[in-house]
C-alpha positions as a printed NumPy array, in Angstrom:
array([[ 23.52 ,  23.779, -16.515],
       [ 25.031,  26.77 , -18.083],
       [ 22.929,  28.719, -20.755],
       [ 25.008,  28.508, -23.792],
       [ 22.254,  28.269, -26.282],
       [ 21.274,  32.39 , -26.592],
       [ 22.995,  32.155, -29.989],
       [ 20.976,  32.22 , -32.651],
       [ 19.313,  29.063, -34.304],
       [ 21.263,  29.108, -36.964],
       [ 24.203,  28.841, -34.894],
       [ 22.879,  25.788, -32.5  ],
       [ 22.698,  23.533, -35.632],
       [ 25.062,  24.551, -37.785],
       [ 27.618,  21.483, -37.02 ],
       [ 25.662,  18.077, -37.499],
       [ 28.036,  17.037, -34.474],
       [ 25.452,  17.462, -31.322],
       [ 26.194,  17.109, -27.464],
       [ 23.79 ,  15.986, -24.306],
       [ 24.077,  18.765, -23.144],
       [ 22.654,  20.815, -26.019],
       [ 19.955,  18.   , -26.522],
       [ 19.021,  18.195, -22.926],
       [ 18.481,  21.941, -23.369],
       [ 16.348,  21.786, -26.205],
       [ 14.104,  19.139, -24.437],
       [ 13.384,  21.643, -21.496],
       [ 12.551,  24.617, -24.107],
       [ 10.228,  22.505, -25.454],
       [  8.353,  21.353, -22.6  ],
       [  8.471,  25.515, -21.716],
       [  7.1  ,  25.92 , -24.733],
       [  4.489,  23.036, -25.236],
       [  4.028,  22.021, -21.302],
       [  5.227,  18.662, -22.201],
       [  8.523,  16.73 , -22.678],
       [  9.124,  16.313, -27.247],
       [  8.346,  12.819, -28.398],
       [ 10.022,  11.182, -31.282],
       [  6.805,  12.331, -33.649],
       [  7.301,  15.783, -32.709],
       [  8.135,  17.476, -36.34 ],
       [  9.342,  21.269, -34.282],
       [ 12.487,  21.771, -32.231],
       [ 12.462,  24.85 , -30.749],
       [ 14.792,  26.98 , -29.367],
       [ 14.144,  29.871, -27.069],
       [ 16.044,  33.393, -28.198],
       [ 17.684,  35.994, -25.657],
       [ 14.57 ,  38.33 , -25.967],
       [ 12.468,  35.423, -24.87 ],
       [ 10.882,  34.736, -28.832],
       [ 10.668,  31.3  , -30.133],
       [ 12.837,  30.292, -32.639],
       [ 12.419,  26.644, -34.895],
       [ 15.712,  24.702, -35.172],
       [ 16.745,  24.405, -38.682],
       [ 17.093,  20.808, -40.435],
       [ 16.351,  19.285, -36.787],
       [ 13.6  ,  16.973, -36.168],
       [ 12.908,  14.843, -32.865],
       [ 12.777,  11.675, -35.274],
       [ 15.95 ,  12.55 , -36.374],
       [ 17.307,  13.193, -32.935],
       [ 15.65 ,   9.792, -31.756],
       [ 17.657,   7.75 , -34.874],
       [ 21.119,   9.733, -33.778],
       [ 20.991,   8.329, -30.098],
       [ 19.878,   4.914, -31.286],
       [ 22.94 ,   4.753, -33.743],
       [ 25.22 ,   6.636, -31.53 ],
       [ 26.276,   8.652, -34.436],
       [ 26.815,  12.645, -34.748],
       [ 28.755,  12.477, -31.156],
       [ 25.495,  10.92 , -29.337],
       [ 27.494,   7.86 , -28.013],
       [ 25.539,   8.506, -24.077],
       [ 26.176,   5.122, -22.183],
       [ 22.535,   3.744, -21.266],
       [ 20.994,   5.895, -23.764],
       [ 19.492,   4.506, -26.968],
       [ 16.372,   6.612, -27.559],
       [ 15.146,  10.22 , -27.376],
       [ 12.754,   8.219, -24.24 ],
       [ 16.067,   7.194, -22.478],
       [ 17.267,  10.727, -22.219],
       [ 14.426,  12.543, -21.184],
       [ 14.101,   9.189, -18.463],
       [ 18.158,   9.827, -17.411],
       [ 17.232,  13.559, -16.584],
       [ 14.063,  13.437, -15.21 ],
       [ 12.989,  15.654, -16.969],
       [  9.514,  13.814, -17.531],
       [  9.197,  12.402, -13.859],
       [  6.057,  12.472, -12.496],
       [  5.868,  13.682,  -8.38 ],
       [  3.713,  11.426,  -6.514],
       [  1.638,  14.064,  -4.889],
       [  1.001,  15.061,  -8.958],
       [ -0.39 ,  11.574,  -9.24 ],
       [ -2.594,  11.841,  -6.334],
       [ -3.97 ,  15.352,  -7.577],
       [ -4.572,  13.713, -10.584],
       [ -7.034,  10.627,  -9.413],
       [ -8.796,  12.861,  -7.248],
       [ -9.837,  15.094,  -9.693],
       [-10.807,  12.067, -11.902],
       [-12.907,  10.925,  -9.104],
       [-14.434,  14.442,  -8.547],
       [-15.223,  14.535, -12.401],
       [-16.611,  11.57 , -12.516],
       [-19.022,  12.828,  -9.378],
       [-17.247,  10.021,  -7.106],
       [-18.696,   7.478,  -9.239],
       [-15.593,   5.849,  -9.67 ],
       [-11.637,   5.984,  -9.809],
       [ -9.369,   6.023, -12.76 ],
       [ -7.999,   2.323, -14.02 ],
       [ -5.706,   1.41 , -16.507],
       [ -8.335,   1.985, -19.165],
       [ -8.962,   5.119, -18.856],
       [ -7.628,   7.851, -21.152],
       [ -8.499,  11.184, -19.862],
       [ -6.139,  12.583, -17.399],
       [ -8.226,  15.547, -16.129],
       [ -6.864,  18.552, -14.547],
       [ -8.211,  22.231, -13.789],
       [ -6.887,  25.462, -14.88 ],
       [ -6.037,  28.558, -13.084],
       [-10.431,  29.454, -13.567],
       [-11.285,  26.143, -12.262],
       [-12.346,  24.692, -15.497],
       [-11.669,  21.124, -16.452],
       [ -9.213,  20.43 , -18.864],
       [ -7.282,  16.995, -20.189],
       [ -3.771,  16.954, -19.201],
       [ -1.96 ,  16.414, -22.759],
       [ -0.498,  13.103, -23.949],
       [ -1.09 ,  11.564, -20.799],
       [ -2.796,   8.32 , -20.072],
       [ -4.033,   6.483, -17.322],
       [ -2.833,   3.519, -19.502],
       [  0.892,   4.885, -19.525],
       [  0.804,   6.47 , -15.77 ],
       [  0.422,   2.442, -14.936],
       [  2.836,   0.88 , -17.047],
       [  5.687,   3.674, -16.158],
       [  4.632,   2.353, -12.513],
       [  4.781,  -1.419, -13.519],
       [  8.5  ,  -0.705, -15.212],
       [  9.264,   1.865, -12.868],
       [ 10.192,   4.772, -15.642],
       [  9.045,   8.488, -15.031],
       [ 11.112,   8.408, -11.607],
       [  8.042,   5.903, -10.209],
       [ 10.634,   3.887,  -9.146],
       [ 10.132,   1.731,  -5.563],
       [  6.539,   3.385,  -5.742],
       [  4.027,   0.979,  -6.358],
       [  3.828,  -2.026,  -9.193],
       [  0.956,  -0.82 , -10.684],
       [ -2.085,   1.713, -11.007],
       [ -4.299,   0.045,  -8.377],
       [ -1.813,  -0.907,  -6.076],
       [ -0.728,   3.326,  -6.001],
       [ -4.46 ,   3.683,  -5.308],
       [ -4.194,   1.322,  -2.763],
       [ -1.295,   2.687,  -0.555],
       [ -2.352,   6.189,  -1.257],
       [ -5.967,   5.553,   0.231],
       [ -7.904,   7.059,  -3.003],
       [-10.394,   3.624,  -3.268],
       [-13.598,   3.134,  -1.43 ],
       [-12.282,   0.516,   0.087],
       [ -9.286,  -0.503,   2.738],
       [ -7.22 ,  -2.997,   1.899],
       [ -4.488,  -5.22 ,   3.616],
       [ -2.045,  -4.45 ,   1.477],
       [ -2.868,  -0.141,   2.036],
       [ -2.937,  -0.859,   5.608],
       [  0.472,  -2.727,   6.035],
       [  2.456,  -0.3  ,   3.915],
       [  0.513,   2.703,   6.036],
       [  2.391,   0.91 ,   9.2  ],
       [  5.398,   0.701,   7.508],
       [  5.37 ,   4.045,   6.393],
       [  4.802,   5.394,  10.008],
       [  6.886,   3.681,  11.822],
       [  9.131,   5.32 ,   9.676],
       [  8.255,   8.475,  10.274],
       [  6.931,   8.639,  13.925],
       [  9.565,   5.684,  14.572],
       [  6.385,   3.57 ,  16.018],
       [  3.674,   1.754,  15.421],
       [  0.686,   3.55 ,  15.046],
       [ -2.508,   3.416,  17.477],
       [ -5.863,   4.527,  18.667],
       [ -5.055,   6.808,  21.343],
       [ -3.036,   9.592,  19.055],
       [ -4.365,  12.933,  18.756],
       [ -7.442,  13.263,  16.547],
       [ -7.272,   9.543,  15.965],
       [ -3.354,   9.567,  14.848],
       [ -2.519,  10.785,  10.865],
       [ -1.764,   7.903,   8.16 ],
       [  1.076,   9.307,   5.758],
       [  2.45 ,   7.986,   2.547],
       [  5.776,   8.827,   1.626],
       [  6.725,  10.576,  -1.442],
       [  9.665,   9.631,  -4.171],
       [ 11.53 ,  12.811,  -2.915],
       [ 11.275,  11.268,   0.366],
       [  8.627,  13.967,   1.111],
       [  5.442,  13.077,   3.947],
       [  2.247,  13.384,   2.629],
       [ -1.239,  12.922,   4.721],
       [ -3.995,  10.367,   3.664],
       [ -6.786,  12.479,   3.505],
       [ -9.583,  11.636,   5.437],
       [ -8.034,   9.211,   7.301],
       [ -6.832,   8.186,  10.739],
       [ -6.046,   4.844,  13.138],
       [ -9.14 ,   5.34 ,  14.95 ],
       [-11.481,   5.031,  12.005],
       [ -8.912,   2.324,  10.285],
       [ -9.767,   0.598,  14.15 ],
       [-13.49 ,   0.744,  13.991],
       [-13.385,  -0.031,  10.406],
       [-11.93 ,  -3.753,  11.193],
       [-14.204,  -4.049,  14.409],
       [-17.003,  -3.508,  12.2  ],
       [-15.8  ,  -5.193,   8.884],
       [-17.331,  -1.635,   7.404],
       [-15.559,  -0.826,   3.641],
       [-14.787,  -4.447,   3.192],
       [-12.257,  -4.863,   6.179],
       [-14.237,  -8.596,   6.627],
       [-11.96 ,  -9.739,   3.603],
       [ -8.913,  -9.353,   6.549],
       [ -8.951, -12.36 ,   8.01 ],
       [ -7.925, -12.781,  11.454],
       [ -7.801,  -9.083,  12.439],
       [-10.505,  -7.872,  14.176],
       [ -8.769,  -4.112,  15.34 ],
       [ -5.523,  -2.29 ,  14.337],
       [ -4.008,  -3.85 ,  17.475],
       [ -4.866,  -7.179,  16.3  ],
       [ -4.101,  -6.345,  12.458],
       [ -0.118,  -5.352,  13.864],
       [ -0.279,  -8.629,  15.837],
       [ -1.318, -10.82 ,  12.834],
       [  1.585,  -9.283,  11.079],
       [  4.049,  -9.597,  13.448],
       [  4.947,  -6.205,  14.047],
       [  4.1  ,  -6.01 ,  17.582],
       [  3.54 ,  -8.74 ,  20.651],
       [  0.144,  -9.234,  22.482],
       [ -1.999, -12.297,  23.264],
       [ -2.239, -15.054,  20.97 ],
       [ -5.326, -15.532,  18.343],
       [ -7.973, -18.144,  20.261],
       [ -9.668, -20.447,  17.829],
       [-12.82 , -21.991,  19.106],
       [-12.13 , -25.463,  18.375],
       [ -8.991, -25.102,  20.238],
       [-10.499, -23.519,  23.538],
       [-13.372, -26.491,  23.254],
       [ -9.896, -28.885,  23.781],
       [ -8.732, -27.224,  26.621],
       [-12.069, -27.633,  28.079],
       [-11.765, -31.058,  27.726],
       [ -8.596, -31.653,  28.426],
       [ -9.165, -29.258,  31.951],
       [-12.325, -31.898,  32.916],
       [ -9.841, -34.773,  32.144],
       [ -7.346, -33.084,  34.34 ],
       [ -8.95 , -32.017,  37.462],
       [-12.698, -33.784,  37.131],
       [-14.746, -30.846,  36.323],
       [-15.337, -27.863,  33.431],
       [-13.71 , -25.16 ,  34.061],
       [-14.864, -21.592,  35.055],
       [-14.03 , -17.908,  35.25 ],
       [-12.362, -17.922,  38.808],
       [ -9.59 , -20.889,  37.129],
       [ -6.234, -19.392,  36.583],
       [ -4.622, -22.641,  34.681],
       [ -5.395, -24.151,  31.538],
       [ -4.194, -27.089,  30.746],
       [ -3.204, -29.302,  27.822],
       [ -0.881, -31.841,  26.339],
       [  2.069, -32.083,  24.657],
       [  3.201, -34.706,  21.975],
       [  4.074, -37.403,  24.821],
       [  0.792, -36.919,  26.463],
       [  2.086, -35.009,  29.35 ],
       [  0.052, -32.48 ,  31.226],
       [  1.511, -29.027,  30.638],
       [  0.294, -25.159,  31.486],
       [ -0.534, -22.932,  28.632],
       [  1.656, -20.135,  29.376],
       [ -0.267, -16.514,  29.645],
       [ -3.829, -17.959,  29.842],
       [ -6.43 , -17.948,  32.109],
       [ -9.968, -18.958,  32.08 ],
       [-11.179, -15.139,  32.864],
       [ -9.451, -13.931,  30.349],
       [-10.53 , -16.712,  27.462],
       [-14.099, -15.906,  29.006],
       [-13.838, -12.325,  27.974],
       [-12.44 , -12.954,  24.58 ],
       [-14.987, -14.664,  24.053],
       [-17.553, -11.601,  25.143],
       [-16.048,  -8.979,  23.322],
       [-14.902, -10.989,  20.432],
       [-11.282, -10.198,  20.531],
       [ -8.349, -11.852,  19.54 ],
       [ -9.35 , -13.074,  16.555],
       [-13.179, -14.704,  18.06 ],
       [-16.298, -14.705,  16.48 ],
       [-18.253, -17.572,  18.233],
       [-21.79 , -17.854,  17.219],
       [-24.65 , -18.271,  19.992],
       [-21.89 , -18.033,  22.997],
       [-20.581, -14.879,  24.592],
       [-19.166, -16.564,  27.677],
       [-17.141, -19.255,  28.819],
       [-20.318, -21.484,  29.886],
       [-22.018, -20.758,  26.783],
       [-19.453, -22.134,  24.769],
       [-19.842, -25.183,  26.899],
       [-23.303, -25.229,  26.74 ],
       [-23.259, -24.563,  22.983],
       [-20.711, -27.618,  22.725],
       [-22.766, -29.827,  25.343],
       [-19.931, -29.319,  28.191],
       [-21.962, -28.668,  31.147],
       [-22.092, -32.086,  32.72 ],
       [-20.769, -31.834,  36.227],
       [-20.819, -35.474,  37.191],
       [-17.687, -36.809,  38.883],
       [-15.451, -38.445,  36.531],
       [-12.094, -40.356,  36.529],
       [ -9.52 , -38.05 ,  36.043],
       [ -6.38 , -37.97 ,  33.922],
       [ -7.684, -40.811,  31.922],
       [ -6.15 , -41.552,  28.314],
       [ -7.896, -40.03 ,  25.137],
       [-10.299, -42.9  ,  23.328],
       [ -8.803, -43.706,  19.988],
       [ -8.113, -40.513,  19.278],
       [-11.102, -38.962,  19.679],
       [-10.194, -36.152,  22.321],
       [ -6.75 , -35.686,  20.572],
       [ -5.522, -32.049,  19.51 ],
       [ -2.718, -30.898,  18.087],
       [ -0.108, -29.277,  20.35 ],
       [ -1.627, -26.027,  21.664],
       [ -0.005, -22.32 ,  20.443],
       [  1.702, -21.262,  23.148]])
């Protein structure tokens, strides 16, 4: 924008005809002047003289200003502009960055000694000077930081819907969430154009992605501790159902392929259904499982084998936590399949009582 407001005051409001352009300019010399962006209360205009002195518009007040674009009178008519809020929103000129946002609830968390993290009822928005002392960053809210994220105003648009949800995808909460973790994925496939796992470097970075399309690092983070965190159901990760490891957590989303999820009650079936099928239980050294299909045909689960279910079941992947078995013949034995006796094979289920539902292949 060219500088065409080093006239003098007087000159700047001498018509009571007014432009964007010159309202836009008067906006940025006040936030210069008062490290904020003029609200509608505001009783000074100022204006900002070629030897660098502050100067206060004549017969101009913000209120004033704020009725003029609501009316569209003296000249304002600005198409999608009603209030002095609308401008300032249309020029960004009170946008807040998201790594500002970040810096923000960390130092709230560091002030309040990592007690706890800022929520939409919280006032103070702390910040340090250039000394390191504390000071409240003016006319800001953690009230109105959330709704301009719910409405998506202050160029937070496509960021998050609210306060806790930013906290969320950003990683600044003591716990991990599902909703943090997917967007994480999403954000690095975009960037690394992959999914992320436990083998990177240092345990792989997590980034969040800024409005100015910007990559920022989760601090304190990586995939390898997000890993061990679900394995462990450490910082809450037991709320996750169904994902037991990153790996897993991708799988569950359907992001990437690997084996299926085993319920228990479903590998009891095709222990039953293998003794109906060939006369015996089944064990380790068995490559096919079988089962039945609507029609009570005999078919193969595809990509099974007994090994394998036997050490899912000892290392508690793919979605297993079995209680009091961590083999294949526990799990019989803890079901009361270990009966060896010859018996008549293929025979029909007895009113339903060794029925399933058609397995997942």
């Amino acid at each position: 924008m060219s500088n065409n407001y080093s006239d003098s005051a007087q000159e700047l409001t001498a018509s009571r005809t007014l432009t964007e352009e010159t309202l836009v300019q008067w906006i940025q010399w006040f936030k210069e002047k008062e490290g904020r962006c003029p609200g509608q209360d505001d009783p000074i205009i100022w204006i900002k003289n070629e030897d660098n002195s502050w100067t206060e518009a004549p017969n101009e007040k913000w209120h004033n200003l704020n009725m003029a674009l609501r009316r569209k009178s003296r000249g304002l008519k600005i198409e999608g502009v009603s209030s002095l809020l609308d401008l300032i929103e249309k020029h960004h000129l009170n946008d807040l960055s998201v790594t500002q946002l970040i810096d923000w609830i960390r130092l709230f968390h560091e002030h309040e000694k990592g007690k706890r993290w800022p929520t939409q009822r919280d006032k103070t928005v702390w910040d340090k000077d250039e000394k390191g002392e504390w000071k409240v960053v003016p006319h800001e809210s953690w009230n109105a930081i959330d709704a301009s994220l719910r409405n998506q105003r202050r160029g937070l648009t496509g960021v998050a819907q609210s306060l806790s949800i930013f906290r969320d995808i950003c990683g600044l909460n003591d716990d991990l969430t599902e909703h943090m973790l997917l967007q994480w994925v999403k954000w690095f496939k975009e960037k690394e154009g992959r999914y992320p796992n436990t083998t990177d470097k240092e345990g792989g970075s997590v980034w969040i992605k800024g409005m100015d399309g910007k990559w920022i690092t989760v601090a304190g983070e990586n995939w390898n501790a997000i890993d061990q965190a679900l394995l462990n159901e450490a910082r809450r990760m037991r709320k996750i159902k169904g994902a037991y490891s990153l790996l897993s957590f991708l799988q569950k989303h359907g992001l990437v392929k690997g084996p299926a999820f085993l319920k228990e009650e479903k590998i009891v079936q095709w222990i039953k259904w293998f003794r109906e099928k060939e006369g015996r239980y089944p064990a380790t050294r068995d490559e096919t499982v079988w089962a039945k299909n609507e029609k009570d045909q005999w078919i193969v689960v595809p990509d099974e084998n007994w090994g394998a279910i036997d050490q899912a079941i000892g290392k508690g992947a793919r979605g297993l936590k079995i209680k009091d078995a961590k083999t294949l013949l526990g799990l019989r034995k803890k079901h009361g399949l270990v009966d060896d006796s010859p018996v008549r094979t293929s025979r029909k289920p007895q009113s339903g009582k060794d029925t399933a539902e058609d397995p997942e292949l």
